[in-house]
MMTF fields as JSON, N, C-alpha, C and O atoms, coordinates in Angstrom:
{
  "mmtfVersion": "1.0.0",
  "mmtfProducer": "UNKNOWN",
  "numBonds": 235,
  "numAtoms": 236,
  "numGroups": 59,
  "numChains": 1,
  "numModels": 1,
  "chainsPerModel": [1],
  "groupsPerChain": [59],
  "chainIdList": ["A"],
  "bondAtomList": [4, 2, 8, 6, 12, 10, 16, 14, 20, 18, 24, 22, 28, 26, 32, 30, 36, 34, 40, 38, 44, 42, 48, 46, 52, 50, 56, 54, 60, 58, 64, 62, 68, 66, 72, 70, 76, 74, 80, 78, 84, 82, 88, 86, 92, 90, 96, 94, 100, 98, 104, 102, 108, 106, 112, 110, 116, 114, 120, 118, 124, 122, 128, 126, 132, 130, 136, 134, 140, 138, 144, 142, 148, 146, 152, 150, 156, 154, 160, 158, 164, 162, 168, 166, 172, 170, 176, 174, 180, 178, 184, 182, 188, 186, 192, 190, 196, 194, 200, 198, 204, 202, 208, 206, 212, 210, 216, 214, 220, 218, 224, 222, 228, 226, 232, 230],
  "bondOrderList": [1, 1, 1, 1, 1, 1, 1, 1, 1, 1, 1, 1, 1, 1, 1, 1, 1, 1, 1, 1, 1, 1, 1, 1, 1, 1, 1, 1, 1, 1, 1, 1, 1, 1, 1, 1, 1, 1, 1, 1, 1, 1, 1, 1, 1, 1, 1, 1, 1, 1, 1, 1, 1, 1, 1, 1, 1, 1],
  "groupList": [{"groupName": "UNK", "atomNameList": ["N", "CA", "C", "O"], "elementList": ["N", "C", "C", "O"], "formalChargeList": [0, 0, 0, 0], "bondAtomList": [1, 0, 2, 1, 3, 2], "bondOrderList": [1, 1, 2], "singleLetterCode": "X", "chemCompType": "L-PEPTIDE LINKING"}],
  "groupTypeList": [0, 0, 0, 0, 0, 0, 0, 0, 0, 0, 0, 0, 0, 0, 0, 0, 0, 0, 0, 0, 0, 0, 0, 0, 0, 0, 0, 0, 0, 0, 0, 0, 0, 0, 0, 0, 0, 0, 0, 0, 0, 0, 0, 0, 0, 0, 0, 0, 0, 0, 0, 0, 0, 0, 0, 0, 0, 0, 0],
  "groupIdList": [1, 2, 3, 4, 5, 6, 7, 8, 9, 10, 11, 12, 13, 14, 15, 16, 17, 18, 19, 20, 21, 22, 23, 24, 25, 26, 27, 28, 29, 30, 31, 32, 33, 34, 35, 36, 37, 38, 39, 40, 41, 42, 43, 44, 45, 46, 47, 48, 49, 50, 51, 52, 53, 54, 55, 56, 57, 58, 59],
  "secStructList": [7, 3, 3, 3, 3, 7, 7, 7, 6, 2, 2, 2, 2, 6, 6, 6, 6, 6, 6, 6, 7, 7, 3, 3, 3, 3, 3, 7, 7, 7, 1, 1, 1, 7, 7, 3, 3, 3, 3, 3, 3, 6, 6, 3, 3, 3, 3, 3, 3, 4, 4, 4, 3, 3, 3, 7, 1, 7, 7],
  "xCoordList": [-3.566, -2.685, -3.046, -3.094, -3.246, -3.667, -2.165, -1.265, -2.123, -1.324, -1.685, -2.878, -0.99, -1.664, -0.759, 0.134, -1.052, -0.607, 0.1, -0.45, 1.55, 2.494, 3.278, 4.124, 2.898, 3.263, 4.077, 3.801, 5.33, 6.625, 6.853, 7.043, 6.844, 7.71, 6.14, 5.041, 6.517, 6.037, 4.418, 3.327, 5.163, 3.877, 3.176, 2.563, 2.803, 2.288, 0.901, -0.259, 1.313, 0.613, -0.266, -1.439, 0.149, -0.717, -1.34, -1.942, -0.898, -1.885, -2.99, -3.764, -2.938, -3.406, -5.082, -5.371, -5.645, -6.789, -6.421, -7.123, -5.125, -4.993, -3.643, -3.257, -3.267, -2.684, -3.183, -3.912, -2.367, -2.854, -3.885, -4.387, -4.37, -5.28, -4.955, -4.074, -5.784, -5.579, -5.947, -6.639, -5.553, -6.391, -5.181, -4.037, -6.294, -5.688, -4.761, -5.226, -3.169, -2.991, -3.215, -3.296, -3.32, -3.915, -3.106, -3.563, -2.225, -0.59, 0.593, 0.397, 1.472, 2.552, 2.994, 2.467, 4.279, 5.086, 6.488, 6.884, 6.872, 7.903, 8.819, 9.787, 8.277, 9.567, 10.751, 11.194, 11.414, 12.751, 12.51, 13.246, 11.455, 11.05, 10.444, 10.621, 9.784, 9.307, 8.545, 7.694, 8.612, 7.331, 6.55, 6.808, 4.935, 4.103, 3.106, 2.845, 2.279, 1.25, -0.045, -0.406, -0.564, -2.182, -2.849, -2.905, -3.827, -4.236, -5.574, -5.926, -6.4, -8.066, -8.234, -7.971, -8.733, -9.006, -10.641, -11.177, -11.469, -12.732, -13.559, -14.789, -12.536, -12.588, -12.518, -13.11, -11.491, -11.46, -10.234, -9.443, -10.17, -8.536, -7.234, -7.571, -6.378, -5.079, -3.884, -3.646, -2.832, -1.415, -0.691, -1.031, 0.303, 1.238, 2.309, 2.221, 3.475, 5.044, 5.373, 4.935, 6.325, 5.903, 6.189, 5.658, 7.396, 8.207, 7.099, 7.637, 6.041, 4.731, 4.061, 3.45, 4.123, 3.353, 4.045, 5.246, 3.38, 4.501, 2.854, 1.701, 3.464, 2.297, 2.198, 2.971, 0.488, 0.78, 0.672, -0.366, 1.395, 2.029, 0.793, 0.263, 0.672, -0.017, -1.502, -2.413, -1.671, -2.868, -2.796, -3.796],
  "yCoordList": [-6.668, -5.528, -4.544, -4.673, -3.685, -2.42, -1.566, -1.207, -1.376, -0.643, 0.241, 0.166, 1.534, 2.936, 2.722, 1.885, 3.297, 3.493, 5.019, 6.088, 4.78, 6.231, 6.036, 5.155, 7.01, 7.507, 8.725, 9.335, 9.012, 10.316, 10.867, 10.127, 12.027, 12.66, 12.674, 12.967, 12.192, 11.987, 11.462, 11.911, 9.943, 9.349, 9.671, 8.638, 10.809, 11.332, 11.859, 11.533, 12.689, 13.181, 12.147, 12.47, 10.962, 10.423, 9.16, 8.304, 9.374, 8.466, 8.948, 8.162, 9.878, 10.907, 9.872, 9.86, 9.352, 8.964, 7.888, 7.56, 7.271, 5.831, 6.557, 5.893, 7.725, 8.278, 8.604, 9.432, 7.473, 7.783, 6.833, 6.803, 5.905, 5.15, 4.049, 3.241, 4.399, 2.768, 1.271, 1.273, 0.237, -1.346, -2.428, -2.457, -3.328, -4.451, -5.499, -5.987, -5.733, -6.491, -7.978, -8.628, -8.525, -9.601, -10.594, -11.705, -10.336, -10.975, -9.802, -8.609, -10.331, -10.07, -10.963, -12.005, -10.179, -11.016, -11.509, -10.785, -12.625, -13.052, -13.481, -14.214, -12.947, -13.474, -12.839, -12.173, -13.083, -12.077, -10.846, -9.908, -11.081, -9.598, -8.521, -8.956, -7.281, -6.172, -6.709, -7.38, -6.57, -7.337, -6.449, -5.548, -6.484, -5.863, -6.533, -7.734, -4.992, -6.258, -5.504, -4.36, -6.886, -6.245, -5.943, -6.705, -4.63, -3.947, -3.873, -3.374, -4.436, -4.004, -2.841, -2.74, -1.882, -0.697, -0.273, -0.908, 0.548, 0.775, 1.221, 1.253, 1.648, 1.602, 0.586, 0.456, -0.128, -1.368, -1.842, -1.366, -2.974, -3.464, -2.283, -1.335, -2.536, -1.937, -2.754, -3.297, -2.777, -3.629, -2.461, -1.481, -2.301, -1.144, -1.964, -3.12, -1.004, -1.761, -1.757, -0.999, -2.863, -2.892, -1.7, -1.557, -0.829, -0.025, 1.235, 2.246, 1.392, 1.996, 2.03, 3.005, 0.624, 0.283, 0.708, 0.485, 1.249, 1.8, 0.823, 1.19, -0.08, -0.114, 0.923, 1.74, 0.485, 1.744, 1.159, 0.539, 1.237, 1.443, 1.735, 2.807, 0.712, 1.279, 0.986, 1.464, -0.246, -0.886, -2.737, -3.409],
  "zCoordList": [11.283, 11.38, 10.262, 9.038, 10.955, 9.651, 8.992, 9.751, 7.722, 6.871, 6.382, 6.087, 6.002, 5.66, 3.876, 3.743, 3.132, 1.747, 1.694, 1.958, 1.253, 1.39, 0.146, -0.007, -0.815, -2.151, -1.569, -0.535, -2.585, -2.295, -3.615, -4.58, -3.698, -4.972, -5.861, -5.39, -7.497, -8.463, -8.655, -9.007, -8.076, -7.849, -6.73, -6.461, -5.613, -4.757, -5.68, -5.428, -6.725, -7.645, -8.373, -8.563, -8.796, -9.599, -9.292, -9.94, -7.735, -7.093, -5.903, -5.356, -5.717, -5.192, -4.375, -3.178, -5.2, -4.442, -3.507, -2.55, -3.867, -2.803, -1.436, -0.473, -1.69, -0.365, 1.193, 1.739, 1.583, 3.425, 3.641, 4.765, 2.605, 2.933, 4.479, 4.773, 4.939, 5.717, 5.008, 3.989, 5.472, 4.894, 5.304, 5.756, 4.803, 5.24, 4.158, 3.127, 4.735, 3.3, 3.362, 4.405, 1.942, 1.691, 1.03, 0.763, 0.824, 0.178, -0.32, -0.549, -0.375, -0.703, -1.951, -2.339, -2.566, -3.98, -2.671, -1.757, -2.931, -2.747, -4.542, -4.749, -5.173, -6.141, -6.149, -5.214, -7.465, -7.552, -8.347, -8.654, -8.553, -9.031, -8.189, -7.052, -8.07, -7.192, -6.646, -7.229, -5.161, -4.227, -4.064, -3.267, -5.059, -4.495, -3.933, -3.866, -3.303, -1.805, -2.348, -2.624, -2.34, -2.298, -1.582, -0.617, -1.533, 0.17, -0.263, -1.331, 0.683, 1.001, 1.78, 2.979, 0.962, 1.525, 1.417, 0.509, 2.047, 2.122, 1.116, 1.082, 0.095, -1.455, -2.599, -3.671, -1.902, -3.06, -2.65, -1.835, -3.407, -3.524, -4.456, -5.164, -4.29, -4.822, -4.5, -3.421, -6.076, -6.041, -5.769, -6.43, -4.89, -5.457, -4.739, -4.326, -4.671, -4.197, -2.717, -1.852, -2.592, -1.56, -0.324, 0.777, -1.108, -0.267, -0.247, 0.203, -0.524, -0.305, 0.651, 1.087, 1.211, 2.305, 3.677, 3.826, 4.567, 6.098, 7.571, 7.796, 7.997, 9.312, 10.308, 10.809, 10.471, 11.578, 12.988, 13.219, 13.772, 14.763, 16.28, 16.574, 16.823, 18.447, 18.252, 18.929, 16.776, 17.088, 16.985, 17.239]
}
């Protein structure tokens, strides 16, 4: 299942190279702390949060 990478506001700006990416994720955090997911993208890997991540839809 492919996932696209969606930064809002602030951090739109200072993440600027990993926006709109497509990739694939490769885990998730289940703790009680911030679940972030790690995504393989055609660039590289990236951690970010998880409420970042949106699937895309109709593949």
């Amino acid at each position: 299942m492919t996932h696209y990478i969606l930064y809002r506001g602030r951090t739109a700006e200072l993440n600027a190279t990993w926006q709109g990416i497509p990739g694939r994720v490769i885990c998730r955090g289940k703790g009680k702390g911030p679940h972030n997911v790690l995504i393989e993208t055609k660039i590289g890997r990236v951690v970010v949060p998880g409420r970042n991540v949106r699937v895309i839809r109709g593949e």
